[in-house]
PDB file of N, CA, C and O in Angstrom, chain B, residues numbered from 101:
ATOM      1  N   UNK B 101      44.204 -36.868  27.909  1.00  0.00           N
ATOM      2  CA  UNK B 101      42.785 -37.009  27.661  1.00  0.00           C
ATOM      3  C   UNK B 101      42.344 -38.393  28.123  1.00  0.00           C
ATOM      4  O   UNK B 101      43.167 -39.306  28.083  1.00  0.00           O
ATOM      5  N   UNK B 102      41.349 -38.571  28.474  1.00  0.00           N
ATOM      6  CA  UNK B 102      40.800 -39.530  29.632  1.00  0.00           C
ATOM      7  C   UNK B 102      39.605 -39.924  28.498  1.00  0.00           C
ATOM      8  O   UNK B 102      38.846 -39.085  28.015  1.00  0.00           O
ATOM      9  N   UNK B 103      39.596 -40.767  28.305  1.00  0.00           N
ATOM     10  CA  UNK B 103      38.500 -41.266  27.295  1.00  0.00           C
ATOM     11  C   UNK B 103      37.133 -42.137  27.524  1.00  0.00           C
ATOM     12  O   UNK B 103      36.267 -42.432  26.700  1.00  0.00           O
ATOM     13  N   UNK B 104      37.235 -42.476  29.032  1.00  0.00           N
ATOM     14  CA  UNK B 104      36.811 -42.738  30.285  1.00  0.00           C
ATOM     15  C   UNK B 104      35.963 -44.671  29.633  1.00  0.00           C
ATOM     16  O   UNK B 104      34.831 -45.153  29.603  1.00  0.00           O
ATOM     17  N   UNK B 105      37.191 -45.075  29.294  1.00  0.00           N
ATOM     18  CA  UNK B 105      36.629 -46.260  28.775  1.00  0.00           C
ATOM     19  C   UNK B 105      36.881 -47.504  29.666  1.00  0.00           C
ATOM     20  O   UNK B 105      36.780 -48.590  29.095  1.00  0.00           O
ATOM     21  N   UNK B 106      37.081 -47.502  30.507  1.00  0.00           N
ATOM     22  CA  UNK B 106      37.059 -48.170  31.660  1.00  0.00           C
ATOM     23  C   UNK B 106      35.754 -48.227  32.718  1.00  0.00           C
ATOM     24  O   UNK B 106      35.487 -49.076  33.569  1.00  0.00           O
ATOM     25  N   UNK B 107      35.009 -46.942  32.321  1.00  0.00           N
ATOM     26  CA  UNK B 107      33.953 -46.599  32.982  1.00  0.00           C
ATOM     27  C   UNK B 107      32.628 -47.056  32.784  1.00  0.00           C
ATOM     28  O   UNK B 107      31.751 -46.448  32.170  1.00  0.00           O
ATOM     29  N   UNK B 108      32.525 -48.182  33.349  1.00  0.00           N
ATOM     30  CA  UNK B 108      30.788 -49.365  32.751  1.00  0.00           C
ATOM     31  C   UNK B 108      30.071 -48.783  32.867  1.00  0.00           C
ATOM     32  O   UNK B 108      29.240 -48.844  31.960  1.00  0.00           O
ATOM     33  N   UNK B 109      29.778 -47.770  34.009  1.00  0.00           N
ATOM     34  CA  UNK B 109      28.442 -47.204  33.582  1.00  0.00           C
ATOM     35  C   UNK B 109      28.441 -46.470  32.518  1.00  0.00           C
ATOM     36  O   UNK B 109      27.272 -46.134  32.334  1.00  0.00           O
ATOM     37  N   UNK B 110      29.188 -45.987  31.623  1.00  0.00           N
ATOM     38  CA  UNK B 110      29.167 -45.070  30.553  1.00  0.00           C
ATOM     39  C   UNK B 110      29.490 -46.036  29.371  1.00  0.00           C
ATOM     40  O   UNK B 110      30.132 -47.087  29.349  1.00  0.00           O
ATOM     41  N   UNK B 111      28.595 -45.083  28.029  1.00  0.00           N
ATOM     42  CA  UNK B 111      28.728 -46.363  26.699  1.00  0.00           C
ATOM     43  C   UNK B 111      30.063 -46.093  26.437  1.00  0.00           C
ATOM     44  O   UNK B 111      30.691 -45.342  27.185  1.00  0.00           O
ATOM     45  N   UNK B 112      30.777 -46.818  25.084  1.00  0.00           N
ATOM     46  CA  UNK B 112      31.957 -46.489  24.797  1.00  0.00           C
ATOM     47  C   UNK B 112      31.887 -45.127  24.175  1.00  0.00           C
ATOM     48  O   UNK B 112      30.853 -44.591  23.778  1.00  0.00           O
ATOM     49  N   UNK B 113      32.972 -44.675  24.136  1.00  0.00           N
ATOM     50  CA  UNK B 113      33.155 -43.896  23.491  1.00  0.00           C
ATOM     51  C   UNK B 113      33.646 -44.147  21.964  1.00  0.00           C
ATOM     52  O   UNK B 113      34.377 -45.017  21.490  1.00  0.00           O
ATOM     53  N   UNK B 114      33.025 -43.153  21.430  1.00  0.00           N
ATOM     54  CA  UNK B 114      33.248 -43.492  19.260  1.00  0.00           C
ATOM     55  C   UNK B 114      34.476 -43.803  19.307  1.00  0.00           C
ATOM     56  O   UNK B 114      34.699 -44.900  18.794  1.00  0.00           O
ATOM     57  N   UNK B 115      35.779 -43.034  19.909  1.00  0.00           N
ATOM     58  CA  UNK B 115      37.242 -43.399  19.310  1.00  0.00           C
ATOM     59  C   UNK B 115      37.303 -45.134  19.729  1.00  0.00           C
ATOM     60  O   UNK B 115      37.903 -45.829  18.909  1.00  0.00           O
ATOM     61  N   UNK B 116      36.702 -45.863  20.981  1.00  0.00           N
ATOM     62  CA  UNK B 116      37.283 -47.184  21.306  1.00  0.00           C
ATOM     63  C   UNK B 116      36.305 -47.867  20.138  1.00  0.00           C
ATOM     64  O   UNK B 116      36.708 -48.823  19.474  1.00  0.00           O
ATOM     65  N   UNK B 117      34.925 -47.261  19.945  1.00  0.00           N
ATOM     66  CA  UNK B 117      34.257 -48.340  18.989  1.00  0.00           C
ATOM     67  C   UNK B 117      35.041 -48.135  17.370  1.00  0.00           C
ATOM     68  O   UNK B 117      35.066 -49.092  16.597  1.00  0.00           O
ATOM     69  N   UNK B 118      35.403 -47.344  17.146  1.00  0.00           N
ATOM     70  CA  UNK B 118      35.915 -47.089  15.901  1.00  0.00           C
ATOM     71  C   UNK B 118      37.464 -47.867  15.738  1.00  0.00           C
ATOM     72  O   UNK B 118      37.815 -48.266  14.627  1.00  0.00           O
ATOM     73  N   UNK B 119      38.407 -48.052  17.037  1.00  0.00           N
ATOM     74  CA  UNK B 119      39.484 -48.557  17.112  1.00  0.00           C
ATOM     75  C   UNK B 119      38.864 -49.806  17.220  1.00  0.00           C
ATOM     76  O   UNK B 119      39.671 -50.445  16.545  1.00  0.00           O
ATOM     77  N   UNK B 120      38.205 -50.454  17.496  1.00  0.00           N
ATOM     78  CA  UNK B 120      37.455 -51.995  17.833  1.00  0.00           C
ATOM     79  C   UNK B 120      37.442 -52.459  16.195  1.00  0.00           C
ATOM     80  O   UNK B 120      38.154 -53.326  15.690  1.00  0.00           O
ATOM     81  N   UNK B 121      36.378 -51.587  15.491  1.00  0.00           N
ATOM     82  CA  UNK B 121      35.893 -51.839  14.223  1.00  0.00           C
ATOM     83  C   UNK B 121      36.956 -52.124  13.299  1.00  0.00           C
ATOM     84  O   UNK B 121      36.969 -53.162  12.637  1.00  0.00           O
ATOM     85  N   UNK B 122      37.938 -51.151  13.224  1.00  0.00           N
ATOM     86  CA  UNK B 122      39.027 -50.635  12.190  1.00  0.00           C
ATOM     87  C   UNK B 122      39.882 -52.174  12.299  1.00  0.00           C
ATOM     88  O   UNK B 122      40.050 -52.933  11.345  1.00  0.00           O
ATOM     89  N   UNK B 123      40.445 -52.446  13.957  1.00  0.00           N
ATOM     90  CA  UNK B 123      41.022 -53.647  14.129  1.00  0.00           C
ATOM     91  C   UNK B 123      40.340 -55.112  13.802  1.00  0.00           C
ATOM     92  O   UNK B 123      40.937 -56.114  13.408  1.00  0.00           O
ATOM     93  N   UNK B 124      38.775 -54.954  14.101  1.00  0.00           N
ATOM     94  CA  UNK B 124      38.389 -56.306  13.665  1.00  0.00           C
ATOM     95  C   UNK B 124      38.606 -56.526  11.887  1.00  0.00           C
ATOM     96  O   UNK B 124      39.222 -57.534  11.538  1.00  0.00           O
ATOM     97  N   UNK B 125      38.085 -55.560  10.805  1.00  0.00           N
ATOM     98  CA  UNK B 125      37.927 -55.936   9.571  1.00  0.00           C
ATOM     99  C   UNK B 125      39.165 -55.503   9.097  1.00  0.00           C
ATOM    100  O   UNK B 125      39.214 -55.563   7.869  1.00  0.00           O
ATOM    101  N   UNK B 126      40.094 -55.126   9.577  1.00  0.00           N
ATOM    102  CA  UNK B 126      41.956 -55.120   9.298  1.00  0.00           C
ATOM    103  C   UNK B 126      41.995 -56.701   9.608  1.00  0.00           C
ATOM    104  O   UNK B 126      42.711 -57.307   8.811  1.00  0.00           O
ATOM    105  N   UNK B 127      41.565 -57.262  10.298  1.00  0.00           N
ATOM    106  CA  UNK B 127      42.382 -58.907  11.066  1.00  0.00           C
ATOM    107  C   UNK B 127      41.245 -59.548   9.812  1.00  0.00           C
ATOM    108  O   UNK B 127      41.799 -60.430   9.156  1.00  0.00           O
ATOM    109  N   UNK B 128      39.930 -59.299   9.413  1.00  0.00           N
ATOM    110  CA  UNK B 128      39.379 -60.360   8.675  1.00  0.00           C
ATOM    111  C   UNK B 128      39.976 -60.322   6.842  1.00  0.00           C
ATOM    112  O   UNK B 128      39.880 -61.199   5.984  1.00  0.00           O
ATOM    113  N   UNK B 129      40.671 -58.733   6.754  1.00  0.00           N
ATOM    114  CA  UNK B 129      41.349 -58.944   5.400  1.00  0.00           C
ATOM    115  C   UNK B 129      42.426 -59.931   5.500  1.00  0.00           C
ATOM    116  O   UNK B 129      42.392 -60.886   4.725  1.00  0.00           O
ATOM    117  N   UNK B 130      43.130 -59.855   6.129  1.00  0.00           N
ATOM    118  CA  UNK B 130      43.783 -61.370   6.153  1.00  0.00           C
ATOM    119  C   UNK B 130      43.576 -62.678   5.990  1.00  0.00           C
ATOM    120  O   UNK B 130      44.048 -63.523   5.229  1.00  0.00           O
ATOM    121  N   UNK B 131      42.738 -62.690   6.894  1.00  0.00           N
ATOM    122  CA  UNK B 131      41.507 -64.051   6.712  1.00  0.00           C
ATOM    123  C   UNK B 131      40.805 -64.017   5.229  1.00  0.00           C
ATOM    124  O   UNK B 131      40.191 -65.053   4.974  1.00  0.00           O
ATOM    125  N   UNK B 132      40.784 -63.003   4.198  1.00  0.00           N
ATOM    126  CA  UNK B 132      40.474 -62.716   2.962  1.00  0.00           C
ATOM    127  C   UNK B 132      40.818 -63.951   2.345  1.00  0.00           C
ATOM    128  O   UNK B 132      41.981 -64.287   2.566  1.00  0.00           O
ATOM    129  N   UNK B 133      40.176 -64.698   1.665  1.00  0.00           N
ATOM    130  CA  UNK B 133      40.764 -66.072   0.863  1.00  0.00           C
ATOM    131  C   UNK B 133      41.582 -65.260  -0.709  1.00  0.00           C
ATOM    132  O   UNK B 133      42.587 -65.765  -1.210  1.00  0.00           O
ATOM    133  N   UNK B 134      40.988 -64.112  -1.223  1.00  0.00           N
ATOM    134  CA  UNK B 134      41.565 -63.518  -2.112  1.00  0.00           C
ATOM    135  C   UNK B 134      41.352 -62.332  -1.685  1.00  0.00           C
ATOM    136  O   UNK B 134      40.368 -61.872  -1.107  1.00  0.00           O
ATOM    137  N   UNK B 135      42.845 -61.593  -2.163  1.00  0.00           N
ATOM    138  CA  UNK B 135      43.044 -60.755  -1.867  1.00  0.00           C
ATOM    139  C   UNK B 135      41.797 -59.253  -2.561  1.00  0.00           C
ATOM    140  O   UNK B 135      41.127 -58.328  -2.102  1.00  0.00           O
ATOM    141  N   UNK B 136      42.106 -59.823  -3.773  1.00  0.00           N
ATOM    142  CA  UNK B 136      41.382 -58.836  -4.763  1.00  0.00           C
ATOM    143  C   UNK B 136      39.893 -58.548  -4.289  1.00  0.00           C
ATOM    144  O   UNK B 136      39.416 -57.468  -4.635  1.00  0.00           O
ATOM    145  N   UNK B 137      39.307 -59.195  -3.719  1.00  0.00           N
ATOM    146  CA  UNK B 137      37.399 -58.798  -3.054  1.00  0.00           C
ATOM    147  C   UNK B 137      37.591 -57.245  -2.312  1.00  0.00           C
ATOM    148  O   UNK B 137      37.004 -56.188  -2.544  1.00  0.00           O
ATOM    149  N   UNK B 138      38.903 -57.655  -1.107  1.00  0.00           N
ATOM    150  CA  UNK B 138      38.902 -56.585  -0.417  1.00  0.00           C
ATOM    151  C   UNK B 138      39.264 -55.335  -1.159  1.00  0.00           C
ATOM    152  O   UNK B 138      38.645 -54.272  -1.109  1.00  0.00           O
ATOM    153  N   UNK B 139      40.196 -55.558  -1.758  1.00  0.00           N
ATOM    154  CA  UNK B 139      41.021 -54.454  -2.960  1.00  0.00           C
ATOM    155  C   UNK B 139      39.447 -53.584  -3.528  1.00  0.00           C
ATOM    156  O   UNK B 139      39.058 -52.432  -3.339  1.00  0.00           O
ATOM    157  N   UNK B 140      38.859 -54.713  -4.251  1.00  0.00           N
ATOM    158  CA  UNK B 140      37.812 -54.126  -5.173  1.00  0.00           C
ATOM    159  C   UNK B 140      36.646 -53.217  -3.940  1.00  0.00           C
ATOM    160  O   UNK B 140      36.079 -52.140  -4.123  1.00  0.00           O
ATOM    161  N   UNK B 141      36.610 -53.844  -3.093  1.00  0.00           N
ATOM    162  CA  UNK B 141      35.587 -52.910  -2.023  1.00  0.00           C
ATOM    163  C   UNK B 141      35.977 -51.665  -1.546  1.00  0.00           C
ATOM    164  O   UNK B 141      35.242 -50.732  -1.225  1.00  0.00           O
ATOM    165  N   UNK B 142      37.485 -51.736  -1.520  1.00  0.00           N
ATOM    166  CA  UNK B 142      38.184 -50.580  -1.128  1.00  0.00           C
ATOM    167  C   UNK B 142      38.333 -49.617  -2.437  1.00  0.00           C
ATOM    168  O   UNK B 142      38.590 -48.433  -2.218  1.00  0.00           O
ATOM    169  N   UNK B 143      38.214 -49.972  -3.521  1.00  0.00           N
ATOM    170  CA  UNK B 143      37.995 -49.261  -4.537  1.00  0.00           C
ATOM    171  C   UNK B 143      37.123 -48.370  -5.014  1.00  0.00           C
ATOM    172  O   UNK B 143      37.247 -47.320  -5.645  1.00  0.00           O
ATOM    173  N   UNK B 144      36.027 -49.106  -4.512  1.00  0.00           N
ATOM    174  CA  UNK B 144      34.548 -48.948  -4.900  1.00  0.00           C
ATOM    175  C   UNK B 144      34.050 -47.790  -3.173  1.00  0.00           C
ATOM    176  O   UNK B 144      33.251 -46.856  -3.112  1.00  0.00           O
ATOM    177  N   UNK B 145      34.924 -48.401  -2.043  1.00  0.00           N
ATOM    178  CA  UNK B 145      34.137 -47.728  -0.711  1.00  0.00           C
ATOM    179  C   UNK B 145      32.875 -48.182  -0.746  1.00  0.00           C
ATOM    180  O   UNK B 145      31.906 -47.430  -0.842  1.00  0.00           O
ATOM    181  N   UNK B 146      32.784 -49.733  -0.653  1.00  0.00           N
ATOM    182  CA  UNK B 146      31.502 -50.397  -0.194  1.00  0.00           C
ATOM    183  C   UNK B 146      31.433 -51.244   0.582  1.00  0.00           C
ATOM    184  O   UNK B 146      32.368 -52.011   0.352  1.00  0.00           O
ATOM    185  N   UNK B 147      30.548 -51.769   1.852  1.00  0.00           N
ATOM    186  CA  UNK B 147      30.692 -52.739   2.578  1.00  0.00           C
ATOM    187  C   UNK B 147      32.005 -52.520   3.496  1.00  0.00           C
ATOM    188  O   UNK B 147      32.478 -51.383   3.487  1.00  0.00           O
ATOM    189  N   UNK B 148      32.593 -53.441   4.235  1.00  0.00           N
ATOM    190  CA  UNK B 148      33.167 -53.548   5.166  1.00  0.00           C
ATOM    191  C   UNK B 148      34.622 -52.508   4.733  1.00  0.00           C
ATOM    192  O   UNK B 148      35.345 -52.484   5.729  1.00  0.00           O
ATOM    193  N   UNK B 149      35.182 -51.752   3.692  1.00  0.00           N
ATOM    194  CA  UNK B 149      36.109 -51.160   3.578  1.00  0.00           C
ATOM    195  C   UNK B 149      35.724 -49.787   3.474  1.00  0.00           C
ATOM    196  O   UNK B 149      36.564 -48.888   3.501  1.00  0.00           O
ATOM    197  N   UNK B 150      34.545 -49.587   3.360  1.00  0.00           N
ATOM    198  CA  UNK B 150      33.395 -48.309   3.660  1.00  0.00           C
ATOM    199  C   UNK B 150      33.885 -47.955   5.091  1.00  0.00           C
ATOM    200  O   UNK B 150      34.650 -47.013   5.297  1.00  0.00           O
ATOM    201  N   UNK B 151      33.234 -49.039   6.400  1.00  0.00           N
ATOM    202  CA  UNK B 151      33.321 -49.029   7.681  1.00  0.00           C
ATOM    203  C   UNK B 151      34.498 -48.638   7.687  1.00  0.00           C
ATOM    204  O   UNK B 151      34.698 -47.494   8.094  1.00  0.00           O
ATOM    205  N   UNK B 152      35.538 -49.383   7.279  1.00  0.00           N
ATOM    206  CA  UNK B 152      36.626 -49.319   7.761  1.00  0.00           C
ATOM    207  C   UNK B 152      37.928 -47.822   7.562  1.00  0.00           C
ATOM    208  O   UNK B 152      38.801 -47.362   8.298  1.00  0.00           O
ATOM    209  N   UNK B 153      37.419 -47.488   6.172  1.00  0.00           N
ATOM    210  CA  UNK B 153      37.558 -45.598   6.068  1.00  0.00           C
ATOM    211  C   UNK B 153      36.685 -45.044   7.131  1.00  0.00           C
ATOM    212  O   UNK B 153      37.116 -44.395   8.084  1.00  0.00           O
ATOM    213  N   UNK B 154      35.970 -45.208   7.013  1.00  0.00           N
ATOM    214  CA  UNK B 154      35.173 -43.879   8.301  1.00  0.00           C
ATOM    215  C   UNK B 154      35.618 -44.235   9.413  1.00  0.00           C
ATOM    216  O   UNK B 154      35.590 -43.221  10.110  1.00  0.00           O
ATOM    217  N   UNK B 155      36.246 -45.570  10.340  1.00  0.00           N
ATOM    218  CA  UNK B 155      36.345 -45.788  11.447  1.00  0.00           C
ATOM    219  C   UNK B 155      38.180 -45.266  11.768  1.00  0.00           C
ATOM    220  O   UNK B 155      38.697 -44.936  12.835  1.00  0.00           O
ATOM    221  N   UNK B 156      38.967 -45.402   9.996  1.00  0.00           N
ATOM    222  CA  UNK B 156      40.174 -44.660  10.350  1.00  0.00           C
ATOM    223  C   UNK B 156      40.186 -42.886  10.208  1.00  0.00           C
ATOM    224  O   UNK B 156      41.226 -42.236  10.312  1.00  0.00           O
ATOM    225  N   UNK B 157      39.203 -42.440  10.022  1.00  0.00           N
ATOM    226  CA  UNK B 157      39.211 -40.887   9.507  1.00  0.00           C
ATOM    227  C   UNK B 157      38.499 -40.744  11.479  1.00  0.00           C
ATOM    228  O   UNK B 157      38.832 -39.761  12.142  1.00  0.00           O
ATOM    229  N   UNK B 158      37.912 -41.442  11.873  1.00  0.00           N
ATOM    230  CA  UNK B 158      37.223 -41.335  13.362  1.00  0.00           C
ATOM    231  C   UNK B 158      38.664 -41.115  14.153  1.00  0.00           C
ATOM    232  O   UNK B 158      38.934 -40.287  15.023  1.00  0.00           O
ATOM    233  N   UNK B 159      39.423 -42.050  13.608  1.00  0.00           N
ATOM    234  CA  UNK B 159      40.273 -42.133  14.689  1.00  0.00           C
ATOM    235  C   UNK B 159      41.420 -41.236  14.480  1.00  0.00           C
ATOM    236  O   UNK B 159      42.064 -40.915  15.479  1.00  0.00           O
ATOM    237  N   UNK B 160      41.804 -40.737  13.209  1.00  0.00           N
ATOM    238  CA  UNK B 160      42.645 -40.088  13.075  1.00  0.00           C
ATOM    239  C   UNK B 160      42.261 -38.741  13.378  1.00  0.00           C
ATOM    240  O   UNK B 160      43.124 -38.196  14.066  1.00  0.00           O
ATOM    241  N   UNK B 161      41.102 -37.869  13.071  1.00  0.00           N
ATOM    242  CA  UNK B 161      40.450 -37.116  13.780  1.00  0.00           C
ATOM    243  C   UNK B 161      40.559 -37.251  15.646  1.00  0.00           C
ATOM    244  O   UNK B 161      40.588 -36.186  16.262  1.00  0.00           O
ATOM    245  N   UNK B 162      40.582 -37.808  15.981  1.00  0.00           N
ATOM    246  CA  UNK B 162      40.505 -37.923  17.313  1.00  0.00           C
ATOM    247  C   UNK B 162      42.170 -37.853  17.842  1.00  0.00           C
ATOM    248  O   UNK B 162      42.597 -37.488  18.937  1.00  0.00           O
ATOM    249  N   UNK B 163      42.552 -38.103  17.228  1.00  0.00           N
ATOM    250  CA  UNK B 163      44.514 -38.702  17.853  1.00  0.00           C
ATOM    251  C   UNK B 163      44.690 -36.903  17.281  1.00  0.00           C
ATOM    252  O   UNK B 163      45.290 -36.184  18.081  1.00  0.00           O
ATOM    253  N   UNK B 164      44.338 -36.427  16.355  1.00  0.00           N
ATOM    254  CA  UNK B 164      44.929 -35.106  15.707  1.00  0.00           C
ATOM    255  C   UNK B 164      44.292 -34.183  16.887  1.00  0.00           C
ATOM    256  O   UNK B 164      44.940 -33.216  17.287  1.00  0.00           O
ATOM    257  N   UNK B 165      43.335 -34.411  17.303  1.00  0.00           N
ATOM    258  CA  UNK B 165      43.046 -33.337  18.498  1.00  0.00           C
ATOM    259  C   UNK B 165      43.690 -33.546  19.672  1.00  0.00           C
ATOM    260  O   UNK B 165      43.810 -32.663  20.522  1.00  0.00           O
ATOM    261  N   UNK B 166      44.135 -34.706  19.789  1.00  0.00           N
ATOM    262  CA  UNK B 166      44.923 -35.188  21.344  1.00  0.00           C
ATOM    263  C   UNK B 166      46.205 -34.431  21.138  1.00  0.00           C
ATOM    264  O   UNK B 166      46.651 -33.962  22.185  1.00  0.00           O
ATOM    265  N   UNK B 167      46.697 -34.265  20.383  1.00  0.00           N
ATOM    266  CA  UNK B 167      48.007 -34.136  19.854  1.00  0.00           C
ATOM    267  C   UNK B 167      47.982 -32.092  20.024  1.00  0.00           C
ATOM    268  O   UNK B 167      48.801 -31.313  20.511  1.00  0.00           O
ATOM    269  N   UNK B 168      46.844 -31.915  19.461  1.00  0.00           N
ATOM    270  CA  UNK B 168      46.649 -30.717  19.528  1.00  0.00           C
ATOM    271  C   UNK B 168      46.630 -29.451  20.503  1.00  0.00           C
ATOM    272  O   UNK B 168      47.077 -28.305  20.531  1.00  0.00           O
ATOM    273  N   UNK B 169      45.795 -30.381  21.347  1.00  0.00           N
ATOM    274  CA  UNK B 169      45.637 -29.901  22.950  1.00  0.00           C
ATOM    275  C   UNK B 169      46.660 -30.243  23.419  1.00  0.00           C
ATOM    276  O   UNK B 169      47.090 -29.510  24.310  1.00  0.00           O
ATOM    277  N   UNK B 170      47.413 -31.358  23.080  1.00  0.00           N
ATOM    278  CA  UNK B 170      48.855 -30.687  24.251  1.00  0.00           C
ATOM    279  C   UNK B 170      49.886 -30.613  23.788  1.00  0.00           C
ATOM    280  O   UNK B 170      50.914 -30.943  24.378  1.00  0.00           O
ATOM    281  N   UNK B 171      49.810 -29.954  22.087  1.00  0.00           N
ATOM    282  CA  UNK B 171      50.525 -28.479  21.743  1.00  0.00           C
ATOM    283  C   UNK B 171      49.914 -27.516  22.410  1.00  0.00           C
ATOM    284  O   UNK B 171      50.395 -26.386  22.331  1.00  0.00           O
ATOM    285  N   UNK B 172      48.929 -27.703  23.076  1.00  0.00           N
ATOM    286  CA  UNK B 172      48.382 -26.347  23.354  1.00  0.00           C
ATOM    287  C   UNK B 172      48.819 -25.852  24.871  1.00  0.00           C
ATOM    288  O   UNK B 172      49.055 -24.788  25.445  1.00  0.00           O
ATOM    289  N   UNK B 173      48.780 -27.471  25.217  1.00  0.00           N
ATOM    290  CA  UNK B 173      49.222 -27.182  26.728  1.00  0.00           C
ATOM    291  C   UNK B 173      50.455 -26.981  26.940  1.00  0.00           C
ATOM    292  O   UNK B 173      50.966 -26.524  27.962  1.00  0.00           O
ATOM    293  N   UNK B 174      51.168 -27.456  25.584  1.00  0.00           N
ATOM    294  CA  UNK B 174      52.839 -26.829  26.283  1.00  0.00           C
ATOM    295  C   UNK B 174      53.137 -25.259  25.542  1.00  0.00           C
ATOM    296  O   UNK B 174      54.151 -24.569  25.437  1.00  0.00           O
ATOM    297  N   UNK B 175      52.214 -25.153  25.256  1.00  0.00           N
ATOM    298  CA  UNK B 175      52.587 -23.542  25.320  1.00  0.00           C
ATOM    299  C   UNK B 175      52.055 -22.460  25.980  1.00  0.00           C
ATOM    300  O   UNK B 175      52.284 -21.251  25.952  1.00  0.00           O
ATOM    301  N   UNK B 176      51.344 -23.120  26.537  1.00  0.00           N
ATOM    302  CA  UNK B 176      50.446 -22.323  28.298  1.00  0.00           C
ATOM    303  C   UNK B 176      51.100 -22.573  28.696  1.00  0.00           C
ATOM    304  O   UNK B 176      51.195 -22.382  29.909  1.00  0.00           O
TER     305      UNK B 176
END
């Protein structure tokens, strides 16, 4: 599958903006001065751990269909 993200004239596609997103606020929990803010947001699903569920359910959705189609193709 060709995701055609190399291609400037075309916008990104959701899986690269969602892999962009997921990786930036994964690298700023680190940068977290306490741990527990992020914990509690991820608890709650508010703010930046909100984004960051929907941008891994984007992507895991997307990798589960790649995977899919070529189960599909090796059995054609």
């Amino acid at each position: 599958m060709d995701p055609c993200c190399l291609d400037l004239s075309k916008p990104l596609p959701p899986l690269v903006k969602a892999f962009d997103c997921a990786s930036e606020l994964t690298a700023l929990r680190g940068m977290a001065p306490v741990f527990a803010v992020w914990k509690t947001k991820r608890a709650l699903n508010i703010g930046s751990e909100k984004r960051l569920r929907e941008a891994i359910e984007l992507i895991h959705g997307c990798v589960s269909e790649m995977i899919q189609r070529s189960l599909e193709g090796a059995v054609n």
